[in-house]
C-alpha positions, 0 to 999 in steps of 0.5 A: 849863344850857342850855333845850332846850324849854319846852313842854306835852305833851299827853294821850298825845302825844309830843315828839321831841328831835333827837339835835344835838352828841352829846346823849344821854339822860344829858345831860338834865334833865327838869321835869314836871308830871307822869308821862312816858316816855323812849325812846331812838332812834338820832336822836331821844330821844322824851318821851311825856306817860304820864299818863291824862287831863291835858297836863303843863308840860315843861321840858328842860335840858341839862346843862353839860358839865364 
């Protein structure tokens, strides 16, 4: 799996992930150290931090095409 992003997010802050090379959100692998929403838009899928009062560790994998 490729790293698409190591980051932390913090308290009610988005992350905007670029929809490159047919990415969609099925092609992602998330860690979190914490609760969080995905939305999909037409160029970009958007991780937003969904906890109430912390920042959370992220990590995103995109998985190996087979």
């Amino acid at each position: 799996m490729t790293v698409l992003k190591k980051t932390i997010i913090p308290l009610g802050r988005p992350l905007f992930i670029p929809k490159e090379d047919n990415l969609t959100i099925d092609d992602l692998e998330i860690e979190t150290a914490g609760a969080y929403q995905l939305i999909d838009r037409p160029d970009h899928i958007i991780l937003k931090n969904d906890e109430c009062c912390r920042s959370i560790e992220v990590t995103i994998h995109r998985k190996d095409k087979e």
